[in-house]
C-alpha positions in Angstrom: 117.8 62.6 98.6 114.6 62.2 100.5 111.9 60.1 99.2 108.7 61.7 97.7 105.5 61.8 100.0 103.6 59.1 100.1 99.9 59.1 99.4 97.0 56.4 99.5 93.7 57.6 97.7 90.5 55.4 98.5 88.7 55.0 94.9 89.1 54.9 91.6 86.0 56.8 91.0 86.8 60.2 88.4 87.8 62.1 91.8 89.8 59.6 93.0 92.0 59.1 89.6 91.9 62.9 88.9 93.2 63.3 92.9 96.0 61.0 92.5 97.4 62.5 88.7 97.3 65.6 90.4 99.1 64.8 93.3 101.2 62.6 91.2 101.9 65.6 89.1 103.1 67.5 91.7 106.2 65.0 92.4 104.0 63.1 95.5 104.7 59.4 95.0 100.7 58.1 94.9 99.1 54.5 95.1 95.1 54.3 94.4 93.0 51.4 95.7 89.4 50.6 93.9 87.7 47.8 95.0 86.0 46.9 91.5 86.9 48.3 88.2 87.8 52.0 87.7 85.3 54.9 87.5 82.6 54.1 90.1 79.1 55.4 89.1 80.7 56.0 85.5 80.9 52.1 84.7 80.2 49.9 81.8 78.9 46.7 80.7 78.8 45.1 77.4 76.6 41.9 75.8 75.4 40.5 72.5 77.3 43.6 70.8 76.2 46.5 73.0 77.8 48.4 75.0 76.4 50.4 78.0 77.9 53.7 80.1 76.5 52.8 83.6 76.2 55.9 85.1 77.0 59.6 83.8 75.7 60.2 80.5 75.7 64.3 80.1 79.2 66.1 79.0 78.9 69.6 80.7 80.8 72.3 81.9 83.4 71.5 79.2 86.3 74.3 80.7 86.4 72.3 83.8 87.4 68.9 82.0 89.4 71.0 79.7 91.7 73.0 83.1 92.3 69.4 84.0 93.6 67.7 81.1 96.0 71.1 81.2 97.0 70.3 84.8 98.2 67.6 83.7 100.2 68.6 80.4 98.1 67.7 77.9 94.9 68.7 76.6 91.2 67.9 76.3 91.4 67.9 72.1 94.6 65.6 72.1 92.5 63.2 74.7 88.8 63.1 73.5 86.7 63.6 70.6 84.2 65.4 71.6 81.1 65.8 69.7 78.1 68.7 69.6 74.7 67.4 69.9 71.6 68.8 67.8 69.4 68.8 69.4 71.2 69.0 72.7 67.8 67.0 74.5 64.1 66.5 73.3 61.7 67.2 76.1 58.2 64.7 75.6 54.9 65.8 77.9 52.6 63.9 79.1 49.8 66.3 78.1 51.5 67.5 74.8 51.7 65.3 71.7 54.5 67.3 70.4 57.6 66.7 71.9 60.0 69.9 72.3 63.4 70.2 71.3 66.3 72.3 72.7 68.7 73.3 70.0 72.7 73.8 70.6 71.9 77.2 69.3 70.8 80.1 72.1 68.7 81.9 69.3 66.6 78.6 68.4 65.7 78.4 71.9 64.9 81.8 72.2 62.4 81.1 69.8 60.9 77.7 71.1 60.0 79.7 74.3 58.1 82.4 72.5 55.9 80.5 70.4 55.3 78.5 73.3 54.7 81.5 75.7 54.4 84.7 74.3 56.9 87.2 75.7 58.7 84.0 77.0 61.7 84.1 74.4 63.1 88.0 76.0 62.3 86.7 79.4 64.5 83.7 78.8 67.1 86.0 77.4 67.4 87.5 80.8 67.2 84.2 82.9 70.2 83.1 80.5 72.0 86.4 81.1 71.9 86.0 84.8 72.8 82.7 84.3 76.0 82.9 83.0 77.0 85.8 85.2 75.9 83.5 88.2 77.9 81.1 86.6 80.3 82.6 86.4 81.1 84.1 89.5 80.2 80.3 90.8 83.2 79.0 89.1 85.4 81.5 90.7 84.4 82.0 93.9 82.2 78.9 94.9 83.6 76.3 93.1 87.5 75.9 93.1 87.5 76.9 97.0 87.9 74.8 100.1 86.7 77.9 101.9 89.2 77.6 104.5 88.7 81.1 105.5 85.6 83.9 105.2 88.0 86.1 103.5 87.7 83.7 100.4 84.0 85.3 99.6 85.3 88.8 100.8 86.2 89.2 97.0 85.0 92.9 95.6 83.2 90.9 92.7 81.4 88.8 95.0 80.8 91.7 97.2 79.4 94.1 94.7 76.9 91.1 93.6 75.3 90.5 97.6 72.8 91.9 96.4 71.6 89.7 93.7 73.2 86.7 95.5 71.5 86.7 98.8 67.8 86.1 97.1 69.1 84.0 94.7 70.3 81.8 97.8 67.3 82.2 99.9 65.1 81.8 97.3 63.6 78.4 95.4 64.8 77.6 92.1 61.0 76.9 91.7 60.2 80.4 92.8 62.4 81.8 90.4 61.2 79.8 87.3 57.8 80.6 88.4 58.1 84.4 89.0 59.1 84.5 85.0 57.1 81.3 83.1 53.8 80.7 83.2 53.5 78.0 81.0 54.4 74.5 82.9 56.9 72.9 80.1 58.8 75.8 80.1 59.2 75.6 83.8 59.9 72.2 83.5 63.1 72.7 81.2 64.1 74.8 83.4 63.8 73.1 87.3 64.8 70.1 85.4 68.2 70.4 86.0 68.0 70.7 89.9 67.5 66.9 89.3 71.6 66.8 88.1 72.2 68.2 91.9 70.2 65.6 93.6 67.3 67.8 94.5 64.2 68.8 93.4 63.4 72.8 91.7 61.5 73.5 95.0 64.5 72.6 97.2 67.9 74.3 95.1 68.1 77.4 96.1 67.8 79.6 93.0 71.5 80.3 92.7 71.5 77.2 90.9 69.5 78.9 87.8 73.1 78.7 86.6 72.8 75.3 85.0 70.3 76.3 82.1 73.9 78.6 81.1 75.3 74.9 80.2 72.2 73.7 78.1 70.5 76.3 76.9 72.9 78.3 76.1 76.3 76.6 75.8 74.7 73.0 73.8 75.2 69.6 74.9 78.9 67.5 73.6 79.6 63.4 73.8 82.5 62.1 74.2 83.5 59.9 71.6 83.6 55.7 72.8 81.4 57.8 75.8 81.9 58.0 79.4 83.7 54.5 79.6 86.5 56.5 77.4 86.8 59.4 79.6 87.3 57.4 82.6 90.3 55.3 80.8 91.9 58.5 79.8 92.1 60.0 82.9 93.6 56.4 84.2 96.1 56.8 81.4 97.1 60.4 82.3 97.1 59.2 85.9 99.7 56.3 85.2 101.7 58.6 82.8 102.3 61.0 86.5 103.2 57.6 88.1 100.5 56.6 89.7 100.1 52.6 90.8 96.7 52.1 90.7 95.0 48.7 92.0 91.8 47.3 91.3 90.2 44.3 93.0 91.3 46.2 96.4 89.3 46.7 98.8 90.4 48.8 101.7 89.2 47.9 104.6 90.2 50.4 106.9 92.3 53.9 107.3 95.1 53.3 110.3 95.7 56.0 112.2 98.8 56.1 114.7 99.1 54.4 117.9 97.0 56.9 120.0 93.8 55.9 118.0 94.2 59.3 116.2 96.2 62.1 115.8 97.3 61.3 112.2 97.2 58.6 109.2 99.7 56.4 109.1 98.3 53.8 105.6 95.6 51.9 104.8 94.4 48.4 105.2 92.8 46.8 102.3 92.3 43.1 101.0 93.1 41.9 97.1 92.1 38.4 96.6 92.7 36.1 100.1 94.7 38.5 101.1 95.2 41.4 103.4 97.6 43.6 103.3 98.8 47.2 104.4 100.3 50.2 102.8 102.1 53.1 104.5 101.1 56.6 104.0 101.5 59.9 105.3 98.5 61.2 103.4 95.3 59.3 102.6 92.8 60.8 100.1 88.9 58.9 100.5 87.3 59.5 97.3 84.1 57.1 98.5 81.3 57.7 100.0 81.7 60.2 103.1 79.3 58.0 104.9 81.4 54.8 104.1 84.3 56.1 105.1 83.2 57.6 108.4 81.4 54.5 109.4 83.2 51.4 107.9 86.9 52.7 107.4 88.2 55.1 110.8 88.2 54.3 114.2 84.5 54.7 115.8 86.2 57.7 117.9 87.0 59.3 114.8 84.0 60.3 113.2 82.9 63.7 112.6 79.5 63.0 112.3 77.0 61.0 114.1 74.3 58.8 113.0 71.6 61.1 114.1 73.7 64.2 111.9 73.2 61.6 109.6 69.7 61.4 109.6 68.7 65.1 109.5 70.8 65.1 106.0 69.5 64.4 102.7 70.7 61.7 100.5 69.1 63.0 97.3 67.7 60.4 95.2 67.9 56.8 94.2 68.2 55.5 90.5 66.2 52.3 88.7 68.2 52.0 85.7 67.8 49.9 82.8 69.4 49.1 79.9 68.1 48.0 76.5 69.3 46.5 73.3 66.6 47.4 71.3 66.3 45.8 67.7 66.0 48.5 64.9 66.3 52.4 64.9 64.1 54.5 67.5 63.6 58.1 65.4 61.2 59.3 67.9 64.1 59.8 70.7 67.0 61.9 70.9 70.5 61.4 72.1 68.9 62.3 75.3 65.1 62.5 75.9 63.2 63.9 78.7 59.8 62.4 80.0 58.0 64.8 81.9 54.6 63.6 83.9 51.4 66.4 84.4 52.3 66.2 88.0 55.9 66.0 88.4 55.9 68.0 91.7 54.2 65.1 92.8 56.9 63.2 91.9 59.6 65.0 93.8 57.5 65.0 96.8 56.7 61.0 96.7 60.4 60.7 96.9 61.0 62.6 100.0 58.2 60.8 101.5 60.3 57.2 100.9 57.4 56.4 97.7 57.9 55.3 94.3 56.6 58.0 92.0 53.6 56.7 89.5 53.9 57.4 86.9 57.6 58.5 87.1 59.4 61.2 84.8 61.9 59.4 83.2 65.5 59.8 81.0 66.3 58.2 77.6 69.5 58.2 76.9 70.2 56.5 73.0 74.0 57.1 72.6 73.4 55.3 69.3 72.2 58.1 67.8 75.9 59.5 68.1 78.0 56.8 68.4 78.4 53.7 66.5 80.2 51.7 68.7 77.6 50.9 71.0 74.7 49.3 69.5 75.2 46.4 66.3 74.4 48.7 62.8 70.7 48.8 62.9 70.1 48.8 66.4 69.5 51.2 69.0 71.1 51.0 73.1 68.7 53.0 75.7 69.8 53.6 79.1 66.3 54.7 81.0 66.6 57.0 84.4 63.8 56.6 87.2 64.4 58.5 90.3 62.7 56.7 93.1 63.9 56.8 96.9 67.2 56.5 97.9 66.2 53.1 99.4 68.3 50.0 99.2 65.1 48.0 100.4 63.5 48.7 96.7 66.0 46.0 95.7 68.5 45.0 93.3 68.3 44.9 89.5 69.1 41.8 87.4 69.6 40.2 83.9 66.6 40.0 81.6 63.6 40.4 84.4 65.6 38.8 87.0 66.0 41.6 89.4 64.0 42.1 92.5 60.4 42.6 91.7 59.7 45.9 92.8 62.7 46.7 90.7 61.5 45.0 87.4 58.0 46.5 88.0 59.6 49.9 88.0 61.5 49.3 84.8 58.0 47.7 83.0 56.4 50.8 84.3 59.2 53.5 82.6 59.5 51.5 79.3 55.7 51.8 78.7 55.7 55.6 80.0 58.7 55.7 77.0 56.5 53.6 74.3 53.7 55.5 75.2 54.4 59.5 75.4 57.2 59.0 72.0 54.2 56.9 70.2 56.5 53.9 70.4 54.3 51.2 70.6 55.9 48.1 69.5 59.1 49.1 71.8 58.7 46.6 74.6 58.5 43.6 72.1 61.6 45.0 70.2 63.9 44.5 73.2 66.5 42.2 72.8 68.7 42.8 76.0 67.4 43.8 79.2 69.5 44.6 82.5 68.3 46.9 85.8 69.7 48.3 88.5 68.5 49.2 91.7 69.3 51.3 95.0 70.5 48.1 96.6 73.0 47.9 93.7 74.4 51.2 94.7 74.5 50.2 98.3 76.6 47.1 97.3 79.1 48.3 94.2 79.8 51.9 95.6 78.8 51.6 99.5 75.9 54.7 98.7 74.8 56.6 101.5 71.3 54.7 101.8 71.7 53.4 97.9 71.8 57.4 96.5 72.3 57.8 93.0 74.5 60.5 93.2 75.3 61.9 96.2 73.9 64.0 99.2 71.5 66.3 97.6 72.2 70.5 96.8 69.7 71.8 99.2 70.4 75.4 100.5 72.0 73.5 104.2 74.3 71.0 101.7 75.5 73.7 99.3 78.9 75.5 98.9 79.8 76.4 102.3 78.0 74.8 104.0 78.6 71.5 102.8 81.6 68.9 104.4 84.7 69.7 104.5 87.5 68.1 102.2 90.1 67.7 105.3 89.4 66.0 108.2 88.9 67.9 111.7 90.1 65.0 113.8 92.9 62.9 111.5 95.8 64.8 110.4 96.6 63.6 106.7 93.0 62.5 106.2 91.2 64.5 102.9 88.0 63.7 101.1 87.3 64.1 97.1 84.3 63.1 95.2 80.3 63.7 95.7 80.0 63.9 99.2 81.9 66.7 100.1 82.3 70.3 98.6 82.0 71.5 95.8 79.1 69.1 94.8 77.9 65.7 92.8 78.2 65.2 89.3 81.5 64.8 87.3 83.2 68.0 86.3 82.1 68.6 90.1 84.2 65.2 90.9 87.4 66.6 89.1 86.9 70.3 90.9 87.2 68.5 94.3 90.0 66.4 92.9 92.0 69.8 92.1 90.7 71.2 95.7 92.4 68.4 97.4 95.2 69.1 95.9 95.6 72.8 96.4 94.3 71.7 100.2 97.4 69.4 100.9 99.8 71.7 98.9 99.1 74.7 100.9 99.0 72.2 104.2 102.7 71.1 103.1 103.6 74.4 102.6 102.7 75.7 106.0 104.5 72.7 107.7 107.5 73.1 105.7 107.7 76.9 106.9 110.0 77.2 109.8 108.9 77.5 113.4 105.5 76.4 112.2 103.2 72.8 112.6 100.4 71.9 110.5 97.7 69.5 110.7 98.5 68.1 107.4 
């Protein structure tokens, strides 16, 4: 009996693990290497009785976590314990005392936009219509697709929407919020989203309207234990297919065959003092495109040069900081929104390489769902400042210890918080403080220039014509995770995960056939 393929995936990331249970699944004998702990961006961290999701805090697009816990023979309800939020975000301004909320119910939101805007509440309806229709042909033709051929978008229900998806492609997301809302917080909740993507509601083409479809109008869930639970059950499923998975390994390089090309033959990677190799006929790199390209092939083996590189955006960098804070916080939601007069500003002192002030920020207070991660009483805030993707701004620390132009950052957001949500003791009721900074990125996940998330959704780095997941120039060499296609952002992390795998399915398949070679 022959022995089953063997593959080598490059990160335990969600794409990574989801990569290898698939392939695992589908009888190929799979080893993963991280070089930390498992889940990349969606990490953890725990102190004096809190504990903190790193990274990922928003639970959307539900079906796609829900196809992959079925992929793998089990389901999304015997895994997680998902719960509804209400409200599903509260939205503060800096101009507006009154904070808005956005209910899990369509009809409540509806009605927000009317009495805010007169008129606004029909007009939403039909931005949420569209929405979902856009949404949904997205999920079926731009989504689970490697678009390995133009016939894939030569569909008759793509083709009898051209129409309606040409503008919506060549048109702002900005444009198209603007064209129907008059009234600046309105357009706000709605470009706000474009910020999930790594862009800004000026950039994302308008075919990205979609995403109000997952807040608006399908509510806002949590994951029970949060985002540190969903990355150990997708470990568990992944060991369940029989996936060996290694942490504390760093790989160090991919190793192609003698000719300094052609095809992968392992990788090299180091655990502890030492340095070892692993065969394998496939190798999946769920890190950073950039990292992989430029630290882990042959320097004759990249696709894309350094000046490609440059002409690319990264999207944004992150400050993050996280705060035990003594005592409840009523004035913020599970997740809160802070929205500056001038937030265009903001976006375009990012591009420009400055740090927005004031900043729009993110609350996240789990504690306001989940028990388990604050002591009874107390509240745990994770804050969100985009700033430049710029490992030069620094590198956060414990308790003001970061860099300084990281710790100023994070003084600045948690008095924008206190301030706006008429919280004006907060900064005294802190009792654990810890930052993170672009250089943190640029250190744990080897980030593309310290990104947040990934290379941004910009019309030129979008569904097509974003990279590849298969390598042009190493046989057996894929890609999975926020650099390639179909995007950043988690459920967008498992879609590439299942793309890989239909990829080097349908590549075995062809080599298999008689009389015919493959590049896989």
């Amino acid at each position: 009996m022959n022995a089953p393929p063997q593959v080598a995936v490059v990160g335990g990331g969600i794409s990574g693990l989801a990569a290898a249970a698939l392939l695992a699944r589908d009888g190929m004998d799979v080893e993963l290497f991280e070089q930390g702990e498992l889940g990349g961006r969606a990490g953890r961290w725990a102190a004096d009785g809190f504990r903190f999701d790193t990274g990922p805090s928003w639970y959307l697009m539900p079906e796609v976590f829900s196809r992959f816990f079925e992929l793998m023979g089990t389901s999304v309800e015997a895994e997680l314990d998902l719960i509804g939020l209400d409200p599903a975000y509260r939205v503060y301004y800096e101009d507006h005392p009154e904070p808005v909320d956005i209910s899990a119910r369509t009809a409540d939101n509806l009605a927000t936009f009317e009495a805010i805007e007169p008129g606004a509440g029909a007009r939403l309806g039909r931005y949420l219509a569209s929405a979902a229709d856009t949404y949904d042909i997205a999920k079926r033709r731009f989504l689970y697709t490697s678009f390995t051929s133009p016939w894939d978008l030569a569909r008759p229900d793509v083709l009898t929407r051209v129409h309606r998806l040409v503008p919506l492609l060549l048109r702002s997301l900005q444009s198209r919020i603007e064209r129907d809302f008059a009234d600046r917080r309105l357009q706000q909740i709605l470009g706000y989203p474009a910020v999930f993507l790594g862009t800004s509601p000026d950039r994302a083409p308008s075919l990205y309207h979609l995403m109000s479809a997952l807040d608006l109008n399908g509510g806002v869930l949590y994951p029970d234990g949060g985002f540190a639970r969903l990355i150990d059950v997708i470990a568990a499923t992944a060991r369940r297919a029989g996936v060996r998975i290694h942490t504390g390994a760093r790989v160090e390089a991919i190793l192609t065959d003698d000719e300094g090309g052609g095809r992968v033959r392992g990788v090299r990677f180091r655990q502890g003092e030492q340095l070892l190799e692993r065969a394998a006929r496939w190798v999946v790199a769920a890190a950073d495109l950039h990292h992989v390209e430029h630290d882990l092939l042959d320097p004759r083996l990249r696709e894309r040069s350094r000046r490609w590189w440059s002409r690319h955006d990264p999207g944004p960098g992150g400050v993050l900081v996280y705060l035990g804070v003594r005592g409840t916080v009523p004035q913020l939601a599970h997740h809160s929104l802070f929205f500056t007069r001038d937030w265009q500003r903001n976006f375009a002192d990012i591009r420009m390489g400055r740090v927005p002030d004031p900043a729009s920020v993110y609350v996240c207070a789990p504690s306001k769902t989940d028990a388990s991660v604050a002591p009874a009483g107390d509240e745990n805030l994770f804050i969100l400042v985009p700033v430049p993707a710029d490992p030069g701004i620094g590198r956060g620390g414990r308790d003001g210890g970061g860099d300084p132009a990281v710790e100023r950052i994070a003084d600045a957001a948690i008095d924008l918080v206190a301030d706006y949500a008429d919280i004006p003791d907060l900064r005294e009721r802190i009792l654990l403080r810890r930052t993170s900074g672009p250089g943190d990125f640029a250190d744990r996940f080897n980030s593309w220039r310290g990104g947040l998330l990934g290379p941004a959704h910009t019309l030129r780095q979008s569904a097509f014509f974003r990279t590849s997941n298969r390598s042009r120039r190493v046989e057996g060499l894929y890609f999975a995770g926020a650099s390639t296609i179909p995007g950043v952002g988690l459920p967008m992390c498992l879609i590439s995960a299942e793309n890989v795998r239909d990829r080097i399915r349908s590549d075995r398949s062809r080599a298999a056939a008689p009389g015919r070679r493959s590049r896989s």
